[in-house]
Rosetta silent file (secondary structure, phi, psi, omega in degrees, C-alpha in Angstrom):
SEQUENCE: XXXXXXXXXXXXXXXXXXXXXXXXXXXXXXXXXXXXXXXXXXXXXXXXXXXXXXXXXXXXXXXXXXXXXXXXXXXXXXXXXXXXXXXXXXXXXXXXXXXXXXXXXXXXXXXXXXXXXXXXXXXXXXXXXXXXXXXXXXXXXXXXXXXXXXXXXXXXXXXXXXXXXXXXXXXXXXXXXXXXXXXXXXXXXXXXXXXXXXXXXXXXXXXXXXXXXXXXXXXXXXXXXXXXXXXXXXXXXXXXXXXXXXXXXXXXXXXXXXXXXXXXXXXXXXXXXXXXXXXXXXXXXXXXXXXXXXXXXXXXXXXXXXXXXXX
SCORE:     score description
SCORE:     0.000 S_00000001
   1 L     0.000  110.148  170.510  -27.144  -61.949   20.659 S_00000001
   2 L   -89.204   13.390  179.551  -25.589  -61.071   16.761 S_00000001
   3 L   -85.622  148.607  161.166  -23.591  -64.537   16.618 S_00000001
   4 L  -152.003  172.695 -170.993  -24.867  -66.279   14.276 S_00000001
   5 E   -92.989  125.710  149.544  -24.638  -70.106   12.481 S_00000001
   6 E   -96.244  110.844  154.321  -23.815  -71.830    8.913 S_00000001
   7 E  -144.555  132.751 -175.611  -26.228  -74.410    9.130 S_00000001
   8 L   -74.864   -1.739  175.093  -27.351  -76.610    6.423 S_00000001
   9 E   172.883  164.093 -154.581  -30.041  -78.139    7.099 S_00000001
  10 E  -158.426  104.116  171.304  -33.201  -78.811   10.223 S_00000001
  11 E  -111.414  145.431 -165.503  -34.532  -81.829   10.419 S_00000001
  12 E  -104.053  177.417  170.109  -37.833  -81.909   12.652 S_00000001
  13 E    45.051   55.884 -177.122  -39.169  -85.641   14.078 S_00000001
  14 E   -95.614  164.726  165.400  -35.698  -87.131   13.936 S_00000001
  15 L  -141.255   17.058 -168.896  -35.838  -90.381   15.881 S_00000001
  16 L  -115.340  -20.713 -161.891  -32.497  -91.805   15.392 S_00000001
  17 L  -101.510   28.316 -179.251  -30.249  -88.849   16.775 S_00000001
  18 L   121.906  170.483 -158.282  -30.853  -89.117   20.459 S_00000001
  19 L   -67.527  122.259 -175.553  -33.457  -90.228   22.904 S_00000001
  20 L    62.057 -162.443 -175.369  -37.329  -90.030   21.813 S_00000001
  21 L   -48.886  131.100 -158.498  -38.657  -87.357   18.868 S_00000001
  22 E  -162.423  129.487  153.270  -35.772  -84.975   18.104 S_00000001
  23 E   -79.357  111.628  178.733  -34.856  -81.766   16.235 S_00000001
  24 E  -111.133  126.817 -171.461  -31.652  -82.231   14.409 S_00000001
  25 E   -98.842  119.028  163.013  -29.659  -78.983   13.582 S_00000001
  26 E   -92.345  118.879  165.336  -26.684  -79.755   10.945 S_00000001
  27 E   -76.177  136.720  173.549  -23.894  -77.079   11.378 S_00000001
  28 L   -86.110  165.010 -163.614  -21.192  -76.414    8.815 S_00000001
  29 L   117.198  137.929  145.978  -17.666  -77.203    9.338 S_00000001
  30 L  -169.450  144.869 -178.399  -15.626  -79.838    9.829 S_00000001
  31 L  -105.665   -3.883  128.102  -12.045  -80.382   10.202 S_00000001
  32 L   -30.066  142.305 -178.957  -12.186  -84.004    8.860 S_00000001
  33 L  -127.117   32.392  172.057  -12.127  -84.873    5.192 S_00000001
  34 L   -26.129  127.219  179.438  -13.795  -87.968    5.405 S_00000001
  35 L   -93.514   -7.525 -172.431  -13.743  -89.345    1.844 S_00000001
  36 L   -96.039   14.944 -169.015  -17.063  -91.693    2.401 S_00000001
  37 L   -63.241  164.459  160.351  -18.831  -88.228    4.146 S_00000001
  38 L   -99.964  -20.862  170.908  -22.465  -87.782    3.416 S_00000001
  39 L   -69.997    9.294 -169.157  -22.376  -84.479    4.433 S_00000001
  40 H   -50.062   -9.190  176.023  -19.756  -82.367    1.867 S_00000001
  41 H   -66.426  -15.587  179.705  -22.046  -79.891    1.704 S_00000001
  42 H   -91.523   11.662 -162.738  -20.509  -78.724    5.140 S_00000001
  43 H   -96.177   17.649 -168.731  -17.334  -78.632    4.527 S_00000001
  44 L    29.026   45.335  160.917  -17.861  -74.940    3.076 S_00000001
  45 L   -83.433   13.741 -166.253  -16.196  -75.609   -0.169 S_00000001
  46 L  -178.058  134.011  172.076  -18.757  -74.189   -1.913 S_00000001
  47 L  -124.201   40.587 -175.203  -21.814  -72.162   -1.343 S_00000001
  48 E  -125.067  158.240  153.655  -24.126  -73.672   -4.258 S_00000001
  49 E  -143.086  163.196 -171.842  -24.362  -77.022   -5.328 S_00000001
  50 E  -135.848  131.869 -166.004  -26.473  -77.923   -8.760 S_00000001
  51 L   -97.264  110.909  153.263  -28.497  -80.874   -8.600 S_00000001
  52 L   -74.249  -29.415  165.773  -29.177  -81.776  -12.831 S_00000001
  53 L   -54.997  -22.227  149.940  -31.477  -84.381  -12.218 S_00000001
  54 L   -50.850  -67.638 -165.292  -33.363  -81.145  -10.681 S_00000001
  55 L   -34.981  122.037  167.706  -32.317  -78.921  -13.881 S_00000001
  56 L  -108.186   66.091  149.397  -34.787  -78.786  -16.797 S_00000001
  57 L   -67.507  -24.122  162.175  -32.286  -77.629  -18.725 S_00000001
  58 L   -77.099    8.289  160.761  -33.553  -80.237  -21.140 S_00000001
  59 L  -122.075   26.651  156.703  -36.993  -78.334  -22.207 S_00000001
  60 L    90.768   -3.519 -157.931  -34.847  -75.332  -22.983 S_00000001
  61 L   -78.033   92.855 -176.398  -35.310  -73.863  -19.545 S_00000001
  62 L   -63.211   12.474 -145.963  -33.336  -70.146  -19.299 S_00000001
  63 L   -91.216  -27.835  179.234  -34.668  -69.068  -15.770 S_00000001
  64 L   -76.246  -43.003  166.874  -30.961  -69.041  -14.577 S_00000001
  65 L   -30.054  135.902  161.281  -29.369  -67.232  -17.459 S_00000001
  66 L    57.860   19.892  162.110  -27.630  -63.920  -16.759 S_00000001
  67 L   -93.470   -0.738 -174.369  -28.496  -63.929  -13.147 S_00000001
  68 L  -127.692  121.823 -157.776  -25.548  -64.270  -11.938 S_00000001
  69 L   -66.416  -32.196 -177.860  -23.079  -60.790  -11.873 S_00000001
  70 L   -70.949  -16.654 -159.571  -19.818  -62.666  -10.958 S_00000001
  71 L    73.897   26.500  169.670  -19.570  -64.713  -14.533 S_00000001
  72 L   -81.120    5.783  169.631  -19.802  -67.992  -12.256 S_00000001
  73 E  -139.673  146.892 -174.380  -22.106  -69.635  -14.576 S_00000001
  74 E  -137.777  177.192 -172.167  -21.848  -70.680  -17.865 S_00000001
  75 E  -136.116  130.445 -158.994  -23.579  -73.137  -20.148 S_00000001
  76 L   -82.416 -146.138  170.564  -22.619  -76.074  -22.149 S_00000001
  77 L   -80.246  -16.768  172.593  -23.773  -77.149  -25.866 S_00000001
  78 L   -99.010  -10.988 -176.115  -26.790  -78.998  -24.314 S_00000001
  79 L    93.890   10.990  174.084  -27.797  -75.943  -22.136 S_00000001
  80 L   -97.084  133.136 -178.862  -26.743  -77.157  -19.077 S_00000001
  81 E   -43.712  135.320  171.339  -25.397  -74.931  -16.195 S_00000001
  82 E  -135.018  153.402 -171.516  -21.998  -75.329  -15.294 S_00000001
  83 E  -105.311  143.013  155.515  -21.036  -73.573  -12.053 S_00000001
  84 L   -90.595   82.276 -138.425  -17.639  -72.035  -11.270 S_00000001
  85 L   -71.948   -9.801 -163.064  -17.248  -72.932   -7.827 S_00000001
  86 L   -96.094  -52.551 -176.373  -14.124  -70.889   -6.786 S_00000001
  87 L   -70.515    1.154 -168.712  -16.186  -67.291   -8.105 S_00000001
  88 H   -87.076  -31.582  165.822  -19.392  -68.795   -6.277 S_00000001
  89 H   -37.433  -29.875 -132.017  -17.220  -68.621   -3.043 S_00000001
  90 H  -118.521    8.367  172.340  -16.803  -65.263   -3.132 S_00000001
  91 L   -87.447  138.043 -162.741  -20.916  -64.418   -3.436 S_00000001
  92 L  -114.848  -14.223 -161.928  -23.222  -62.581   -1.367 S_00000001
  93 L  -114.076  -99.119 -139.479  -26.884  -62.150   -3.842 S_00000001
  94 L    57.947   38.076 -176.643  -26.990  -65.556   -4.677 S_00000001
  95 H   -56.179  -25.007 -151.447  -29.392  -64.601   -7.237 S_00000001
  96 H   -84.858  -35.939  173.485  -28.653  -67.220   -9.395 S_00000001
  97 H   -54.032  -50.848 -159.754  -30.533  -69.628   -6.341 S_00000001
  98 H   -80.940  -14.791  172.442  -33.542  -67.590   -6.041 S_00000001
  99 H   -72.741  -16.761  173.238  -34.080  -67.482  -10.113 S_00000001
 100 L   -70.575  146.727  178.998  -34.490  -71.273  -10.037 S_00000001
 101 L  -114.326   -8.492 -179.262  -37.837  -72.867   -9.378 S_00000001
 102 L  -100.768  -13.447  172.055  -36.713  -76.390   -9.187 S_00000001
 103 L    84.831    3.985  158.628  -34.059  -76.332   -6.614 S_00000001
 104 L   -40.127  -38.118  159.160  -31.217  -77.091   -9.107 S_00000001
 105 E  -126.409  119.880  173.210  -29.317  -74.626   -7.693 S_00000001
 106 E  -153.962  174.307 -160.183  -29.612  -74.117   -3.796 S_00000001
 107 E   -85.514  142.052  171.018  -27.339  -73.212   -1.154 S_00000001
 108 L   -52.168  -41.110  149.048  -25.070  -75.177    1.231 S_00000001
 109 L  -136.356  160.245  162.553  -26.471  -73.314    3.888 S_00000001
 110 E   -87.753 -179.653 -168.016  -28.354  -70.770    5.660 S_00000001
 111 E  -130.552   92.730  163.862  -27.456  -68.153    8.278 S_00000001
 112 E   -95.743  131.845  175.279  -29.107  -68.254   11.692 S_00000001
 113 L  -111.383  120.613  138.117  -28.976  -66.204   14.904 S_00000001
 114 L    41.164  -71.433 -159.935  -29.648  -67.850   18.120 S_00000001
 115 H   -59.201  -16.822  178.010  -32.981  -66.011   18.218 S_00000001
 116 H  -118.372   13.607  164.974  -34.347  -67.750   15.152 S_00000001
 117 H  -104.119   -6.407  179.586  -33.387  -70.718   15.435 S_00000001
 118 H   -59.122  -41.831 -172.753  -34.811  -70.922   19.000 S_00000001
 119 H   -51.672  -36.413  166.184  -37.877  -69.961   17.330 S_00000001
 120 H   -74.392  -20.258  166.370  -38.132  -73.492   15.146 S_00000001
 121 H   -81.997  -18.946  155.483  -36.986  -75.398   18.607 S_00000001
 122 H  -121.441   76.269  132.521  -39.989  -74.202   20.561 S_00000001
 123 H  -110.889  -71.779 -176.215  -42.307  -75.035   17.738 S_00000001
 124 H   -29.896  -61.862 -162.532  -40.763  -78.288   17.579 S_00000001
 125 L   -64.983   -2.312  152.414  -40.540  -78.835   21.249 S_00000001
 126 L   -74.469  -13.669  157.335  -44.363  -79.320   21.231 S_00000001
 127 L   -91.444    9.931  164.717  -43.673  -82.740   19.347 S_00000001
 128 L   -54.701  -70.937  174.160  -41.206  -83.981   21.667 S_00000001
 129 L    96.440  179.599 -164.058  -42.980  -85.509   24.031 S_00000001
 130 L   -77.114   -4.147 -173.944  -41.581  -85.711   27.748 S_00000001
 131 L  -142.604   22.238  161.294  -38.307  -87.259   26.744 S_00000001
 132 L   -77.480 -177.862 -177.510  -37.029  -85.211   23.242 S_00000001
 133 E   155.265 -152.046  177.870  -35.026  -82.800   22.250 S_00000001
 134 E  -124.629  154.929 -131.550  -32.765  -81.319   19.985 S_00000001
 135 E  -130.441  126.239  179.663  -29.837  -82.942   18.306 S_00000001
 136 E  -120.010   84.295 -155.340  -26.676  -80.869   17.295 S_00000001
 137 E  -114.798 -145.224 -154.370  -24.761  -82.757   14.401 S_00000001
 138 E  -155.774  166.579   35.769  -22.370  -81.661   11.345 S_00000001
 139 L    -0.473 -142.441  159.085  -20.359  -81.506    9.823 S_00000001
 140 L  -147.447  116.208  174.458  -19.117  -80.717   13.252 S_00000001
 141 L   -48.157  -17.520  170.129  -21.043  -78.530   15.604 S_00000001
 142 L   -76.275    6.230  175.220  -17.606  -77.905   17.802 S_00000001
 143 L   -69.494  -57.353 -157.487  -16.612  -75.983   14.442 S_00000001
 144 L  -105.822   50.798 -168.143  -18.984  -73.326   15.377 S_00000001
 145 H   -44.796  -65.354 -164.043  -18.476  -73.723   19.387 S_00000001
 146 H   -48.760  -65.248 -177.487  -19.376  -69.971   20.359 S_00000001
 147 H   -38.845  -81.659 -172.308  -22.583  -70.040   18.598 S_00000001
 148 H   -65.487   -1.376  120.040  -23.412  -73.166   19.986 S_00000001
 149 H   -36.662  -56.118 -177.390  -22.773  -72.685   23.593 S_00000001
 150 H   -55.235  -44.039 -177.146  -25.004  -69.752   23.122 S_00000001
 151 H   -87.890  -20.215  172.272  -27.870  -71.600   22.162 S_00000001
 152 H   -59.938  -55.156  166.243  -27.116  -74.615   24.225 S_00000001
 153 H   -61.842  -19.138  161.034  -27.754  -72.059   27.025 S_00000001
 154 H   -72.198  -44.580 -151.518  -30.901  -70.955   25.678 S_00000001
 155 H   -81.774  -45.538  170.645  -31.955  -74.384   25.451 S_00000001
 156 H   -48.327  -50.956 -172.935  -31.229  -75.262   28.903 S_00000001
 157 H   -46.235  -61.321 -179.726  -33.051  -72.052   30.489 S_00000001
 158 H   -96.476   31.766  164.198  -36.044  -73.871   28.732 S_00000001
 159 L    86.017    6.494  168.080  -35.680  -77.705   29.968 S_00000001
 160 L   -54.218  108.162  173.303  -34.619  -78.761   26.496 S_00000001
 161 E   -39.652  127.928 -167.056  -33.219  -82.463   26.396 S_00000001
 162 E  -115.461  128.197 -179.516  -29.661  -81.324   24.797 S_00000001
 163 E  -129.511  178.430 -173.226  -27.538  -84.109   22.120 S_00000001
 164 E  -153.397  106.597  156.359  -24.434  -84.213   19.963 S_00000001
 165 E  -111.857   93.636 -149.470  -23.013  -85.853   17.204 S_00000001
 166 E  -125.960  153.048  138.729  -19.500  -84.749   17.166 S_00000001
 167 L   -42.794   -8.728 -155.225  -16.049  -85.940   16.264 S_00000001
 168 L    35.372    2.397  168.525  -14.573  -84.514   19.334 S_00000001
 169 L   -61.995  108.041  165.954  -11.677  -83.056   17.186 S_00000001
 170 L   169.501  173.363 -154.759  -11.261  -79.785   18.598 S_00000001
 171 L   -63.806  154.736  175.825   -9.258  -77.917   21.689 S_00000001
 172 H   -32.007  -72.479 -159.303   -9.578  -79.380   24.992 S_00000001
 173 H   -31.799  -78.354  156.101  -10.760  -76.554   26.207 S_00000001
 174 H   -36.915  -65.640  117.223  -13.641  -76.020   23.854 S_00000001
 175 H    25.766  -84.745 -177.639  -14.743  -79.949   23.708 S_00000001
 176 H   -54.191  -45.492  148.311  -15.459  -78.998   27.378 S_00000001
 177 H   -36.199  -76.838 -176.967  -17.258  -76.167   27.382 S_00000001
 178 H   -27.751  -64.601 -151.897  -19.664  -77.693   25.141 S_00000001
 179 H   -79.273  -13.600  158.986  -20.356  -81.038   26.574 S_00000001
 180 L   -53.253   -7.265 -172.901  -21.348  -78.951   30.281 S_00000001
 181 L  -128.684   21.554  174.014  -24.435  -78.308   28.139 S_00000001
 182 L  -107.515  125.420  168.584  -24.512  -81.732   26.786 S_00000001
 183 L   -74.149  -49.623  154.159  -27.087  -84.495   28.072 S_00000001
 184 E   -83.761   57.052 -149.927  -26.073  -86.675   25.347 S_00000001
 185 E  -102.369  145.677  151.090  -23.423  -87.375   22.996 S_00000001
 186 E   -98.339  152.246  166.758  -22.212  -89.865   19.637 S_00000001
 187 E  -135.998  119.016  178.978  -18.568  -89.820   19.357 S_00000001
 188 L   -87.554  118.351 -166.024  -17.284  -90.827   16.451 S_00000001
 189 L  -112.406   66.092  178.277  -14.360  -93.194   17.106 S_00000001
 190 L   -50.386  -16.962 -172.092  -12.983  -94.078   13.058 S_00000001
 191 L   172.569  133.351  157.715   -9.825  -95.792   13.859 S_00000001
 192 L   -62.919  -46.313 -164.660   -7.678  -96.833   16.257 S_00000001
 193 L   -94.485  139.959 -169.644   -4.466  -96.815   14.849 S_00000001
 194 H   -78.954  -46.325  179.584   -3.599  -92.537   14.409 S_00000001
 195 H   -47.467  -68.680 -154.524   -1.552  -93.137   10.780 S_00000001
 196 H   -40.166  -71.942  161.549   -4.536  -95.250    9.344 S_00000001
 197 H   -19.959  -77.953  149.807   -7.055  -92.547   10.949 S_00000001
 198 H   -24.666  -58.123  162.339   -5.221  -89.806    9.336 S_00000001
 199 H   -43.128  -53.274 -148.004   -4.954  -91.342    5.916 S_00000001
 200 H  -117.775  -69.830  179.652   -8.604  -91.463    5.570 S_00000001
 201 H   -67.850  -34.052 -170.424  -10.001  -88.305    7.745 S_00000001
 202 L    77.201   20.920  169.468   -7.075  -86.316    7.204 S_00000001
 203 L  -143.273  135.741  172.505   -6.628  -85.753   10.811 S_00000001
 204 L   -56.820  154.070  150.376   -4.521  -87.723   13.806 S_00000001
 205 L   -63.276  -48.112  179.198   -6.636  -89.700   16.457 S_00000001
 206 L   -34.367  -46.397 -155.121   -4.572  -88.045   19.084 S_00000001
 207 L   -98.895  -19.032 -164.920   -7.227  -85.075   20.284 S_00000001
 208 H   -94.580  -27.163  175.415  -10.246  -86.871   19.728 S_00000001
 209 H   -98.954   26.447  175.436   -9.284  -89.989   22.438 S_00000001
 210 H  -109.946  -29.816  159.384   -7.564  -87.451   24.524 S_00000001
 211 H   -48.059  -80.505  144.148  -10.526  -85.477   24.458 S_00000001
 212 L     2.693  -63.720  178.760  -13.064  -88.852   25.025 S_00000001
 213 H   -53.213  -75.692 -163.440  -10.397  -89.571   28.285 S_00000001
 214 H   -51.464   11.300 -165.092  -10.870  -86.185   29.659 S_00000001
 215 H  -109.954  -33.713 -170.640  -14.545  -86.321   29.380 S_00000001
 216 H   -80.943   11.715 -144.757  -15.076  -89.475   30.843 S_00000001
 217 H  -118.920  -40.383 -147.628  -12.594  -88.484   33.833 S_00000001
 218 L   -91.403  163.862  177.849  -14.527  -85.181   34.572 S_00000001
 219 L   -70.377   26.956  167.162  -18.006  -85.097   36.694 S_00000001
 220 L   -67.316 -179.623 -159.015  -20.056  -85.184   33.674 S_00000001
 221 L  -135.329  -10.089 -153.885  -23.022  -86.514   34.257 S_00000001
 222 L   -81.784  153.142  156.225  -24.281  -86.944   30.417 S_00000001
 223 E   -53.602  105.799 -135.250  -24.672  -90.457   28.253 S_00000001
 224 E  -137.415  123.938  163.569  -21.723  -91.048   26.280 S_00000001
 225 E  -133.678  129.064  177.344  -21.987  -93.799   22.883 S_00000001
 226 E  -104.727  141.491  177.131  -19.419  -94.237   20.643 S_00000001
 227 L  -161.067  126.544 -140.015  -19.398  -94.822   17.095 S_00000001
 228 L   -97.698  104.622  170.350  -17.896  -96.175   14.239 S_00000001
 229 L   -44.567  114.562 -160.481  -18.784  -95.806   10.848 S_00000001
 230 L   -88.966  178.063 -153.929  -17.573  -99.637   10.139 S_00000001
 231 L   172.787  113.752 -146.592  -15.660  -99.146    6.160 S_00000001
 232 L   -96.804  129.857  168.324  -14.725 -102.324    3.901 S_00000001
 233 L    65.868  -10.287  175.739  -10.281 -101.887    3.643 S_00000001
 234 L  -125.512  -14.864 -168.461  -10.131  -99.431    6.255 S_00000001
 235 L  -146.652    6.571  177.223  -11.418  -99.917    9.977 S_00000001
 236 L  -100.645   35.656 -174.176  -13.066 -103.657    9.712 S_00000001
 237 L   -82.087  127.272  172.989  -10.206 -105.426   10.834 S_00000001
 238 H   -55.124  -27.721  179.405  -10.549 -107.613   14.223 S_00000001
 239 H   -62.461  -63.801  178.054   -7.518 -105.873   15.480 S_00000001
 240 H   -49.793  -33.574 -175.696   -9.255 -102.581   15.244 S_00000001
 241 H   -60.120  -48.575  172.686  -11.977 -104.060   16.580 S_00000001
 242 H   -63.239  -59.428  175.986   -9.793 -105.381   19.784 S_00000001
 243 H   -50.071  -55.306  158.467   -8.166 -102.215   20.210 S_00000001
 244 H   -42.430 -105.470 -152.126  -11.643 -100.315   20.600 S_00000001
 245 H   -23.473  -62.854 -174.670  -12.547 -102.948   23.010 S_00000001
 246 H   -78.480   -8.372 -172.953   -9.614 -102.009   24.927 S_00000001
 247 L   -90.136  -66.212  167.342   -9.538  -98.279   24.755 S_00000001
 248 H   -32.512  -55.932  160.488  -13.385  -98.785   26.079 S_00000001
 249 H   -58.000  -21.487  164.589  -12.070 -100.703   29.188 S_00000001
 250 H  -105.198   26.461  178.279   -9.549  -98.319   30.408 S_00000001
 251 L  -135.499   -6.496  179.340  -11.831  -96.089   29.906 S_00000001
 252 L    85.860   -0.364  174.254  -15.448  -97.490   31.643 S_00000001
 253 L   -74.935  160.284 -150.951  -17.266  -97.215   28.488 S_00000001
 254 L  -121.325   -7.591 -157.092  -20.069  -99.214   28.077 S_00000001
 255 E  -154.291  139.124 -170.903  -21.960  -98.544   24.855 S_00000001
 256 E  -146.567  148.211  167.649  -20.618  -98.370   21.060 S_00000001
 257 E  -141.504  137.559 -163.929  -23.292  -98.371   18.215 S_00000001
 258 E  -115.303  110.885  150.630  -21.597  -99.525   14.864 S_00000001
 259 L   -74.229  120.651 -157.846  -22.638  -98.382   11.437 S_00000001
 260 L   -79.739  144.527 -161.385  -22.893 -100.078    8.578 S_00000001
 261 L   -89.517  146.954 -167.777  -21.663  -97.909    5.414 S_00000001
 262 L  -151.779  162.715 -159.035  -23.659  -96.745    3.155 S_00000001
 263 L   -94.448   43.387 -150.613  -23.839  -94.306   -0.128 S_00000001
 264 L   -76.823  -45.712  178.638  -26.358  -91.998    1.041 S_00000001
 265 L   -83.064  -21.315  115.417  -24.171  -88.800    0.013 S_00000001
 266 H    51.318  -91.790 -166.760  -23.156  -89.983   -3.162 S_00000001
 267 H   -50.961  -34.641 -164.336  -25.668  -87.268   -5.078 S_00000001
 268 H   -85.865  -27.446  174.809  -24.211  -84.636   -3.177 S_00000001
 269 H   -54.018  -45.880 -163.181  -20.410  -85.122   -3.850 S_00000001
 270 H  -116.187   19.621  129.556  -21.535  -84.587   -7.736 S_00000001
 271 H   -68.346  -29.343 -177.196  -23.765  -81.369   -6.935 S_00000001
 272 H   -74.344  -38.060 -168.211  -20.576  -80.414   -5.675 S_00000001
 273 L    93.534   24.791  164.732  -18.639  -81.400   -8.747 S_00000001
 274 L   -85.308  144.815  154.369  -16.658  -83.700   -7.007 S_00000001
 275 L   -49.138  136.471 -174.877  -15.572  -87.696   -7.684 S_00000001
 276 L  -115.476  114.055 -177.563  -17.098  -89.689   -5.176 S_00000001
 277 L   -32.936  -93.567  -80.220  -14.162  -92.123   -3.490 S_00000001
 278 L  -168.453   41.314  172.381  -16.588  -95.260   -2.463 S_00000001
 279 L   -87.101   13.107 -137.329  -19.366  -95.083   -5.356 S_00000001
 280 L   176.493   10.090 -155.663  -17.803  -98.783   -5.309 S_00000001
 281 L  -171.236  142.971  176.809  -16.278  -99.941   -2.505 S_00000001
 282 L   111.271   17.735 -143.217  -16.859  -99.749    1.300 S_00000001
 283 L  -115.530  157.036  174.989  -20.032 -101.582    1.587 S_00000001
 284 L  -150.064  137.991  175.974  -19.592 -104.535    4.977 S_00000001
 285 L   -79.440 -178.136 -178.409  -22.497 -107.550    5.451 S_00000001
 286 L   -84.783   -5.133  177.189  -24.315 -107.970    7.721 S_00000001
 287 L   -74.255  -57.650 -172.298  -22.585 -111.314    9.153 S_00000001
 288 H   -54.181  -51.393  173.199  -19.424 -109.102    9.752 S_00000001
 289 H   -32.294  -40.940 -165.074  -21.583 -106.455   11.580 S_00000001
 290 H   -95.066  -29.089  169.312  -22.547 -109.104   13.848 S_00000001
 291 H   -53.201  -51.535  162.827  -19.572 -110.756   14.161 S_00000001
 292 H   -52.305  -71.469 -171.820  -17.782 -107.356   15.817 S_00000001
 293 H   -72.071    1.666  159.123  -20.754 -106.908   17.755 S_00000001
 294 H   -83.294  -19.845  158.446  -20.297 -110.068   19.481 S_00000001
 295 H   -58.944  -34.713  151.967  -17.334 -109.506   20.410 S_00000001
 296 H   -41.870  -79.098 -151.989  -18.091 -106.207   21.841 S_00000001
 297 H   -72.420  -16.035  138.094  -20.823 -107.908   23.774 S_00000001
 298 H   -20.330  -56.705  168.580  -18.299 -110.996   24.746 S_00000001
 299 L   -98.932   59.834 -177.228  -16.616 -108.283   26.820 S_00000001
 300 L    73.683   -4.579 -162.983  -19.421 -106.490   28.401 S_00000001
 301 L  -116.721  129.117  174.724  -19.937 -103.541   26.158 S_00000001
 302 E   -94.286  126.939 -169.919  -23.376 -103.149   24.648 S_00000001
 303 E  -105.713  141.070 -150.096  -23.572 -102.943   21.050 S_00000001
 304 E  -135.074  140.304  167.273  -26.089 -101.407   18.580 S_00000001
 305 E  -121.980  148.766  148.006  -26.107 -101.730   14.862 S_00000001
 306 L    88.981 -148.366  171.562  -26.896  -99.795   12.723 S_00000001
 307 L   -91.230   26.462 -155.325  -30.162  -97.658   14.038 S_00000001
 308 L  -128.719   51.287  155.954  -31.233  -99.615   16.678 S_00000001
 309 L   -74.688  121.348  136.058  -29.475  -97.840   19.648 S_00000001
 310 L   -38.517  102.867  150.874  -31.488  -97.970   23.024 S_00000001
 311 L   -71.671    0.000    0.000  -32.611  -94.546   24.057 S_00000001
């Protein structure tokens, strides 16, 4: 197989990302523009980011100078790197990464083929235990569907518990394909109303609960929990809340796990050299959290906050 992945990161012993001990592989991509993401490193606007609280640019340190051929780095009056990000696009050496020793500058991702990443999933898959498995998240892994059908097929041939944490934006078509090699799935369900949804993600609502219908309509056989990053001014309205509730009921779903928001990516918007929307804003208690999920569980649907879905 010569397909290969943009993926940013492998985490081994996840335990929050599907049922028991779990390897979770983050993919690059996404066609959301989530302004609260934690992820931005996937959104492949860039394929450096420069951490300065890394940098010892402040003892004079020069290990970075002149390593880099395009003229995408330059240096201010204190000695600190400034990146161009637009010529950094367009690089292939990344030279400027491997002269650092501190990890000030490192890459949005690496480049894997099927065969090597199987190789860290049966290492892993000796830490499993009888009811693990690997974890496919994002960005969003339905960016880089051919790749991942390929390895999803690997993973079956060797009994591998198979997960998702996907947006479902993407073609019918595709969506399906996937999820035949899915045990397990999160669905992220951000908004009800498609303007509001839009506004915020930069994408309609439309494909991802037409997507959701066909899946739950079809013979799959897999676990399906949906869930909503809950977000102070934009989706923590009882009406949204009611509206889920009813889009679960025409639809048999039974399970929602609701997250409370939080600034975890923060660092990474301004490695990127981006403003980060919600360094201020966004934050929901823990009263409200509970408040929603009683209502969920008022009509029958069990609700998890936070990290404490049943596997």
């Amino acid at each position: 197989m010569k397909n290969k992945a943009k993926i940013f990161d492998i985490q081994s012993f996840s335990v929050h990302d599907g049922p028991g001990c779990r390897t979770t592989v983050f993919m690059n991509g996404c066609p959301l523009k989530c302004r609260w993401c934690a992820n931005p490193e996937s959104w492949n606007k860039s394929s450096i980011m420069f951490s300065e609280l890394s940098c010892k640019y402040k003892t004079d340190c020069n290990l970075c100078k002149d390593s880099c051929n395009k003229k995408a780095l330059s240096f201010d009056k204190l000695n600190k790197p400034i990146l161009d990000l637009e010529l950094c696009k367009t690089c292939n050496d990344f030279s400027c990464v491997e002269s650092c020793y501190y990890d000030a500058l490192k890459l949005c991702y690496k480049d894997y083929s099927v065969e090597e990443l199987l190789k860290i999933l049966q290492r892993d898959s000796n830490n499993w235990r009888s009811n693990g498995g690997v974890t496919f998240s994002g960005g969003e892994p339905l960016m880089q569907s051919e790749f991942l059908i390929d390895i999803l097929k690997e993973c079956k041939k060797r009994g591998f518990h198979t997960a998702i944490e996907t947006s479902a934006y993407a073609k019918e078509e595709i969506f399906m394909n996937v999820m035949k090699y899915i045990d397990f799935a999160f669905i992220d369900l951000k908004h009800m109303d498609t303007k509001k949804h839009k506004e915020k993600t930069g994408v309609d609502n439309i494909i991802i609960k037409n997507n959701i219908r066909k899946l739950v309509s079809s013979n799959w056989s897999g676990r399906l929990v949906l869930r909503v990053p809950v977000i102070d001014q934009f989706n923590n309205s009882n009406k949204n809340i009611e509206e889920i509730i009813e889009f679960m009921k025409e639809n048999n779903l039974v399970e929602i796990n609701l997250l409370p928001f939080h600034r975890m990516g923060e660092s990474k918007w301004n490695q990127l050299g981006e403003n980060y929307d919600y360094s201020e804003y966004g934050d929901v208690t823990n009263e409200e959290l509970e408040k929603f999920q009683d209502m969920f569980l008022e009509n029958n649907i069990a609700c998890y906050i936070s990290d404490n879905t049943l596997f």
